[in-house]
C-alpha positions in Angstrom: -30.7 26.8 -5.7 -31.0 28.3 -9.2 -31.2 25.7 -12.2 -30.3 27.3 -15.7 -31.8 24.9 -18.3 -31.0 25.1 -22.4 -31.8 22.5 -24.4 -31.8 22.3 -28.6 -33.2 19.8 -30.7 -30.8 17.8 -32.6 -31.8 15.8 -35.6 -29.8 12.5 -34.7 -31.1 9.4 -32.6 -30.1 9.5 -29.1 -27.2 7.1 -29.7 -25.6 9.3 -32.2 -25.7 11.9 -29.7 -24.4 10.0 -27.1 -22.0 8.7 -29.4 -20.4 11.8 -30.7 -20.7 13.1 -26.6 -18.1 9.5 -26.1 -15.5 10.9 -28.9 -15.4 14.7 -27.6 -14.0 13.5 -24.3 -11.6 10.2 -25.4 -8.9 12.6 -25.5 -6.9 16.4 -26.0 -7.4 16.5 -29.6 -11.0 15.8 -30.0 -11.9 17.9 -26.9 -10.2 20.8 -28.6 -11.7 20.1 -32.3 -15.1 21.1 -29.7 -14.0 24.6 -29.6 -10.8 26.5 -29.7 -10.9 28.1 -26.1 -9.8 23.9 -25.1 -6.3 23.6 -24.4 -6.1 20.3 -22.7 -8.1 17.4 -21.5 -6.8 14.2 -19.8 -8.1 11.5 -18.0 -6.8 11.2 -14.7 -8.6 8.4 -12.9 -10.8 5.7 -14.7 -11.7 5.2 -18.2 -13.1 8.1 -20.4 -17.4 8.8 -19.2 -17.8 6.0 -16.7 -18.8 6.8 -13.5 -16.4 7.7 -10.7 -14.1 8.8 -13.2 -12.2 11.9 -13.1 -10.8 14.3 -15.8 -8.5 17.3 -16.0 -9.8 19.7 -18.2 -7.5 22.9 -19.2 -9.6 26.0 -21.4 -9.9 30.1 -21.7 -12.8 31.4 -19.7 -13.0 35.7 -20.5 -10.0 35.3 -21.8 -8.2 33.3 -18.7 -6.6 29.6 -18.7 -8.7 28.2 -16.5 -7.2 24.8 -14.8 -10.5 22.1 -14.2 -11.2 19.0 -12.8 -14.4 17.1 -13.2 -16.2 14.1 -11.5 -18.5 11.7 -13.6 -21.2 11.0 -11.3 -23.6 9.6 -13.1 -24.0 7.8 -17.4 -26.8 6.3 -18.8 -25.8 5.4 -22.0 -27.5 7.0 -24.6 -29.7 9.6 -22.0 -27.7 10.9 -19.6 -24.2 12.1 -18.6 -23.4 14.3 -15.1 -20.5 15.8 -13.8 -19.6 18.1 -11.0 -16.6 20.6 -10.6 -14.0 19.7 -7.8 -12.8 21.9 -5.5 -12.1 24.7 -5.8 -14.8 25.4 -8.9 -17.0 23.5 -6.9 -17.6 26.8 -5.2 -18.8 28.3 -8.0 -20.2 25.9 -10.2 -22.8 23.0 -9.2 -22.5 20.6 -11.4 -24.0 19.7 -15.4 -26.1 17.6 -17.2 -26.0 16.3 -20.7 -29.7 15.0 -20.8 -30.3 13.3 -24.1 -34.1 12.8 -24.4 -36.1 11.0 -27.9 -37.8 13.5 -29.6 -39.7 11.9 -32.7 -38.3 9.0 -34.8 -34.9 10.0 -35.9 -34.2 13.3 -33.4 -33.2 14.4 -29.6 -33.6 17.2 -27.7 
């Protein structure tokens, strides 16, 4: 399998990042100030990032609604946050990981 990596360096602590990761998916109007291709975003099992929690996830993909649902399967607060598709963009798409690593005293990659 095929890993695509991209990372950035941000010039926050890791718990800002993972902070600001924890407001972008509370709820549909956060998850749409993100970007304006996000229509829609609800939690429909469990409590917002915790894992075994599920969310439902509407945006435009090339120019298409395109109706997801997601599986937390794994946080670490302030380091790590992993999800997978569920059927059917499981197909297509493997999974992603936020991976919030220290880089220096005041900034993350």
């Amino acid at each position: 399998m095929t890993t695509l990596r991209n990372s950035i360096e941000i010039k926050a602590t890791p718990e800002k990042v993972f902070w600001y990761l924890l407001q972008l998916f509370k709820d549909k109007e956060a998850y749409q100030s993100w970007h304006p291709d996000h229509v829609d975003l609800r939690w429909i099992k469990g409590e917002p990032l915790q894992e075994g929690s599920v969310v439902y996830a509407e945006e435009y993909l090339h120019g298409e609604l395109h109706k997801l649902k997601f599986l937390i399967t794994k946080v670490v607060p302030n380091r790590e946050i992993e999800y997978r598709p569920l059927f059917p963009s499981s197909i297509f798409a493997p999974g992603n990981t936020f991976l919030i690593e220290p880089k220096g005293e005041h900034s993350c990659m």
